[in-house]
C-alpha positions as CSV (number, residue, x, y, z in Angstrom):
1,X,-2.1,29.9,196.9
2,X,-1.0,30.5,200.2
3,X,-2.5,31.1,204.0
4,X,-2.4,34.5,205.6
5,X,0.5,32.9,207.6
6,X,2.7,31.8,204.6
7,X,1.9,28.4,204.5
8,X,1.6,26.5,201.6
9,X,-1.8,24.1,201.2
10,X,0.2,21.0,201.4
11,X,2.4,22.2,204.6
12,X,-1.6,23.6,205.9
13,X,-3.0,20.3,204.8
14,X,-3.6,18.4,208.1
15,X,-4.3,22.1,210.2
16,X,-6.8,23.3,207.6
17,X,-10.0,21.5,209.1
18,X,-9.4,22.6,213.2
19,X,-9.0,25.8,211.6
20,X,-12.6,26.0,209.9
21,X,-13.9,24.7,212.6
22,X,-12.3,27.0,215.1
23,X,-13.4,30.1,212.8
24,X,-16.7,28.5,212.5
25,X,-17.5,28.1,216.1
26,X,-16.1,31.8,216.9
27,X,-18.7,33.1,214.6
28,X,-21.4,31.0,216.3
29,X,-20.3,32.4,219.7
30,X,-19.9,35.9,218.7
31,X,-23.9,35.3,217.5
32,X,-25.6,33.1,219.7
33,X,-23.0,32.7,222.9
34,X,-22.9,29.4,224.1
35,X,-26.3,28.2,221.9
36,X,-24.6,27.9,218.7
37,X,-23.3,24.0,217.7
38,X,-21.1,23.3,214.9
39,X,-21.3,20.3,212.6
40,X,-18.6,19.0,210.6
41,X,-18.6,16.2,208.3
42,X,-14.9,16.1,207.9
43,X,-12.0,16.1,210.1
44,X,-8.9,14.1,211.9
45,X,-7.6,13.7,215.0
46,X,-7.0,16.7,216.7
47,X,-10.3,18.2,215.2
48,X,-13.0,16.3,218.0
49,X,-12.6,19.0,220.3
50,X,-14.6,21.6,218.5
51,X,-17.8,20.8,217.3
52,X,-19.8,17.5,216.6
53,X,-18.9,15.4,213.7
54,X,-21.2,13.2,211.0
55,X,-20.8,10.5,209.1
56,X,-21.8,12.1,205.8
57,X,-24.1,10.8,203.3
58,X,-25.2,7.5,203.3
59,X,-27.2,5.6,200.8
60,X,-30.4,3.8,202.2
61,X,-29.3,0.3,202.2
62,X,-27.6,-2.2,204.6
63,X,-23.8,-2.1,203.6
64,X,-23.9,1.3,204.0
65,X,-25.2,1.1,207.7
66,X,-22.6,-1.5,208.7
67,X,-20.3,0.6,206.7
68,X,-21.3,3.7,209.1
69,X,-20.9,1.4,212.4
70,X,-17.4,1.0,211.9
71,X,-17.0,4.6,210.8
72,X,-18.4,5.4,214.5
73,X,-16.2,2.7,216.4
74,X,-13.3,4.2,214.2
75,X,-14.1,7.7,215.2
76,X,-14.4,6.8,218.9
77,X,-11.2,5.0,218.7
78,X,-9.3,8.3,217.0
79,X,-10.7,10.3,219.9
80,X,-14.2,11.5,218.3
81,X,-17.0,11.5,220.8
82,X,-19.6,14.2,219.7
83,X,-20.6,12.1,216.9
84,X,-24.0,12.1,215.1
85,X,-25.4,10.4,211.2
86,X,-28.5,10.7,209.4
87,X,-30.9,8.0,210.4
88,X,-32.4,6.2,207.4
89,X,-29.3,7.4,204.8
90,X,-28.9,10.9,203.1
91,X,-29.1,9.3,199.5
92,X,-31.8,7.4,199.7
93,X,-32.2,3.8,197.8
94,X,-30.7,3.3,194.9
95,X,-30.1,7.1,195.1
96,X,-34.2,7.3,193.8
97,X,-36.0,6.5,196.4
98,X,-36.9,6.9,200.1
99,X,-35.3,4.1,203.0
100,X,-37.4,1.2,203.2
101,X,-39.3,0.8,206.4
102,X,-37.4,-2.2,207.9
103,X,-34.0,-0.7,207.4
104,X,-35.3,2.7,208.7
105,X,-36.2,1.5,212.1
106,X,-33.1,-0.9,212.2
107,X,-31.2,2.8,211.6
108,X,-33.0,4.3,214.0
109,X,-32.5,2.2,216.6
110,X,-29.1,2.3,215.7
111,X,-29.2,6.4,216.4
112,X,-31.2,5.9,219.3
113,X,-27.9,4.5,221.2
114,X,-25.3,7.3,219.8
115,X,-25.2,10.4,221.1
116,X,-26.7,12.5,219.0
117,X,-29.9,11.0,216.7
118,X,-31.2,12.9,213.8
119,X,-32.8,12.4,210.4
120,X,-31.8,14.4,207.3
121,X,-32.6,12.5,204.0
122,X,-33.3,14.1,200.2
123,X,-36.2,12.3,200.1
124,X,-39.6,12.7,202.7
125,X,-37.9,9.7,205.4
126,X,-39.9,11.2,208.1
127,X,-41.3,8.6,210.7
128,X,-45.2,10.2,210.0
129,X,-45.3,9.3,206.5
130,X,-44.8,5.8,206.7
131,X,-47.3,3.4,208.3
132,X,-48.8,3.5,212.1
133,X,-47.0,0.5,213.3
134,X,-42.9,2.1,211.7
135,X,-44.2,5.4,213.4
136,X,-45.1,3.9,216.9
137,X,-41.5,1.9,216.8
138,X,-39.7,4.9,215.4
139,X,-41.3,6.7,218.6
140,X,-40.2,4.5,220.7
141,X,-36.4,4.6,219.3
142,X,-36.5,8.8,220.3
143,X,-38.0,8.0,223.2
144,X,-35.2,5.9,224.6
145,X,-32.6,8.1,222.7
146,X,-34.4,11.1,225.0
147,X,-34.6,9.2,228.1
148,X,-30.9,8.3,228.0
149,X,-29.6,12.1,227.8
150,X,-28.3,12.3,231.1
151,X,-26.4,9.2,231.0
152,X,-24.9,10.1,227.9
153,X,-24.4,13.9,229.1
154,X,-22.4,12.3,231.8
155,X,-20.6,10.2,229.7
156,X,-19.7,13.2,227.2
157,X,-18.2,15.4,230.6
158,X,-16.4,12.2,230.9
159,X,-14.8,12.5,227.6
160,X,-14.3,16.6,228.0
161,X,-12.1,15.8,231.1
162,X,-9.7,12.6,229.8
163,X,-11.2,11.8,226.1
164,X,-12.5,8.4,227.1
165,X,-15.1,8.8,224.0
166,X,-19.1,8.4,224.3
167,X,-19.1,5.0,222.2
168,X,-16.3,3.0,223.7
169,X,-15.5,0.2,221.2
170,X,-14.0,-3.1,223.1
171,X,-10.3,-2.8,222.4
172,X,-10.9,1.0,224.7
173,X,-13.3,-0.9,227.3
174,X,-11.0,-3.5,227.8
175,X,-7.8,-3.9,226.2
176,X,-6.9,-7.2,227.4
177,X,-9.7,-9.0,225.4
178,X,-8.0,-10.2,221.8
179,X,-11.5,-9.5,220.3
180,X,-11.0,-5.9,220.8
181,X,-9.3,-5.1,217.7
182,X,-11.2,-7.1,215.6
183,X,-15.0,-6.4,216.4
184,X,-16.4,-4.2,214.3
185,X,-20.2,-4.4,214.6
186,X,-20.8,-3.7,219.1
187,X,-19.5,-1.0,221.2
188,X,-19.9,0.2,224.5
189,X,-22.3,3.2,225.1
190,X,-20.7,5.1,227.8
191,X,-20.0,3.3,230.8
192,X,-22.9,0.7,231.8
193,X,-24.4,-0.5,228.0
194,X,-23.4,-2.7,225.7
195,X,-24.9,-2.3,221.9
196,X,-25.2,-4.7,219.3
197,X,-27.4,-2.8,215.9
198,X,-29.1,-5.2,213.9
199,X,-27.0,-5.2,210.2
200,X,-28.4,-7.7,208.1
201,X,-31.8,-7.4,206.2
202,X,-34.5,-9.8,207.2
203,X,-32.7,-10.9,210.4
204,X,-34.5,-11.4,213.6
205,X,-31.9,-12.5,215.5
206,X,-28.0,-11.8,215.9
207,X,-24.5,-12.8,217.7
208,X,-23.9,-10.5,220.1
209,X,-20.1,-10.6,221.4
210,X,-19.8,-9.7,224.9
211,X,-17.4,-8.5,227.1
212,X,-16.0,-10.0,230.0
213,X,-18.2,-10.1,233.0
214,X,-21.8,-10.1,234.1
215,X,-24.5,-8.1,231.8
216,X,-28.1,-7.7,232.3
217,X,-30.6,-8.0,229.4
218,X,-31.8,-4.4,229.1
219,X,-35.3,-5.5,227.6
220,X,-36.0,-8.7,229.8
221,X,-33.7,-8.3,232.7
222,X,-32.0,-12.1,231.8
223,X,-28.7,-12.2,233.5
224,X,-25.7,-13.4,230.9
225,X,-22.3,-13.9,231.7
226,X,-19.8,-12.5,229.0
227,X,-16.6,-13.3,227.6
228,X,-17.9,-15.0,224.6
229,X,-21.3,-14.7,221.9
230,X,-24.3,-15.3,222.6
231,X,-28.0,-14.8,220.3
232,X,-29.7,-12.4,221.1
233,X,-33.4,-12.1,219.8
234,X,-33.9,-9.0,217.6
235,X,-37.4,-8.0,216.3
236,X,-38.3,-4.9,214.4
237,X,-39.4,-3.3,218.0
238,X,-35.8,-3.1,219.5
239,X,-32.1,-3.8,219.6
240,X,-29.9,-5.7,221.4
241,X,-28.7,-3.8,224.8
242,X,-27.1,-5.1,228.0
243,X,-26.6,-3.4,231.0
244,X,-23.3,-3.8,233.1
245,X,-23.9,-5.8,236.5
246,X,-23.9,-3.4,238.7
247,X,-24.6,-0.5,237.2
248,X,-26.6,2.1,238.4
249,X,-28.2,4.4,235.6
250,X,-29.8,7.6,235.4
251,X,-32.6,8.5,233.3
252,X,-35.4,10.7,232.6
253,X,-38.4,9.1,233.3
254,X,-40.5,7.8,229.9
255,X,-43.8,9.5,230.9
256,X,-41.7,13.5,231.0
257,X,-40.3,12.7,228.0
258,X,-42.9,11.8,226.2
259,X,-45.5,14.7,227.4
260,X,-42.4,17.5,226.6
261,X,-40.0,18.8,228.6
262,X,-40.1,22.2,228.0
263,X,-37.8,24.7,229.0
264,X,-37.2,23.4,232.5
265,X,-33.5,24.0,233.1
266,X,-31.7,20.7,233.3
267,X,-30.9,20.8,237.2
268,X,-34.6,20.6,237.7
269,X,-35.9,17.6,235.4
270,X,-36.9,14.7,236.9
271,X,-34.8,11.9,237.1
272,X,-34.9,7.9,237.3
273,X,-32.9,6.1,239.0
274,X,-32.3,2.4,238.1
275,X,-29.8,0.0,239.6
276,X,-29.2,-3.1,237.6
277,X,-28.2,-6.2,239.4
278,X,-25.6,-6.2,242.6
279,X,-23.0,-3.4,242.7
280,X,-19.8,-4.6,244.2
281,X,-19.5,-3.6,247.9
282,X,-22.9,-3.6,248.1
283,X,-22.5,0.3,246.9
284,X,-23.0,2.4,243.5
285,X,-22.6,6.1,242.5
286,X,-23.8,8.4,239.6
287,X,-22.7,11.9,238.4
288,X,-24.3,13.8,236.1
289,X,-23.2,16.8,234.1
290,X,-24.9,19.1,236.1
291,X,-23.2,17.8,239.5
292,X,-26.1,15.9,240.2
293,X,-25.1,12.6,242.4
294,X,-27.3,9.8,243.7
295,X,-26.1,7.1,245.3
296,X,-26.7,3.3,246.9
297,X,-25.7,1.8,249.5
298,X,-26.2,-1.0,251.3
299,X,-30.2,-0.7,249.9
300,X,-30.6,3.1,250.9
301,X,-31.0,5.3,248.0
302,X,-29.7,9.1,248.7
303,X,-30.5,12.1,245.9
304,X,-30.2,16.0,246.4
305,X,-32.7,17.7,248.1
306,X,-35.4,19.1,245.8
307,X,-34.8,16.9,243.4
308,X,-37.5,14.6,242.4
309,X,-35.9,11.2,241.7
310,X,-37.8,7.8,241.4
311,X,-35.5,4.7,242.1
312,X,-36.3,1.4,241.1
313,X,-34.0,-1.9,240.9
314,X,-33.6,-4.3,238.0
């Protein structure tokens, strides 16, 4: 068997999967223009520019999930950014039954803080037909996922422009650290978070390595300096996230999200503006996607005009 080109399958080997995915995504365009989006489970490096890629099917337990958290540091470090898995596990338990509730919310936060979060299972893994009190956490995982969309938009024009991926694992944040090659089970989410997923069944709290420098507890709003481990409480409810000193992040705010957004174009959502602790020179800066800038400085916000924007400091 050969290509069209006269290439043999072993000299096509490592070209083979850009070029599905470049004849995939043509097809999409020539049907839906610039709505189609291509999944691919497989692929190397070279392949992250077209399309998003998955981290295939998982079984519903534990290894598998710490398994798929190295898959998506290794991804980010090999270039991927658009990078997406099935909450919960494709498989199931055992392969015969549905996730278990515990591990389904700990995966679920886990998707929550990646940039794309979806749930695809062969058996019914749908938040609605467990309990009330998995469905009211699981809602709360999608809404934080949703409310974070704009940061992470920003962050993925960040990686179309230079390839700086989405999740940054420590040895891309900061090179200098020795842990960076080694830790396997925290990343960086874009720019300003720090994410720590809860692996373990049963555990309710966990070691959280941080980087170097001043972080903010995303739930309480504690102030930790980095550099070394500290525990982090971790109930069914949440996951460990820390927020850069500094940082000033833009959201959409939890009440929009939750009531719909509709079809409003993105350049007309409202937004939240939060900045977390002291910026350096007493001045911060975001960018979103769409061009959107708000700023700080010197404790005066500034936002486009017509833009509805709430501020609020942490």
């Amino acid at each position: 068997m050969r290509f069209a080109d006269g290439r043999t399958g072993a000299g096509a080997a490592w070209a083979y999967g850009a070029l599905y995915r470049c004849s995939m995504q043509r097809a999409l365009d020539e049907v839906h223009g610039s709505d189609g989006v291509l999944f691919g489970r497989s692929g190397w490096s070279g392949q992250q520019a077209v399309g998003i890629t998955w981290g295939g099917d998982q079984a519903s337990d534990f290894w598998s999930l710490r398994a798929l958290v190295v898959a998506t540091l290794t991804a980010a470090a090999s270039g991927f950014s658009n990078w997406s898995h099935d909450v919960g596990g494709y498989l199931g338990q055992r392969l015969v039954d549905r996730c278990p509730s515990e591990l389904l919310l700990r995966w679920a936060w886990f998707g929550a803080l990646t940039p794309l979060m979806q749930a695809h299972g062969r058996f019914p893994q749908e938040a609605w037909t467990y309990d009330p009190g998995t469905l009211a956490i699981y809602r709360e995982a999608v809404l934080l996922h949703e409310r974070l969309v704009p940061y992470v938009r920003a962050a993925a024009a960040t990686a179309a422009r230079c390839g700086l991926p989405i999740v940054r694992p420590l040895c891309l944040m900061d090179p200098a650290d020795s842990r960076g090659f080694e830790l396997a089970d925290a990343y960086g989410y874009g720019p300003s978070l720090w994410v720590a997923p809860i692996l373990e069944e049963g555990a309710r709290e966990r070691d959280v390595p941080l980087p170097r420098g001043t972080w903010i507890d995303f739930w309480t709003g504690e102030r930790v300096e980095g550099g070394s481990e500290i525990v982090a409480a971790a109930p069914q409810d949440r996951i460990p996230v820390y927020v850069r000193d500094g940082a000033l992040l833009l959201t959409y705010p939890a009440a929009q999200v939750a009531s719909g957004l509709g079809n409003v174009p993105e350049g007309e959502r409202p937004l939240e503006a939060t900045l977390w602790g002291e910026p350096r020179c007493g001045r911060a800066t975001a960018r979103l996607a769409d061009g959107t800038r708000v700023r700080w400085r010197d404790g005066e916000w500034s936002a486009p005009r017509g833009r509805l924007v709430s501020f609020a400091r942490r």
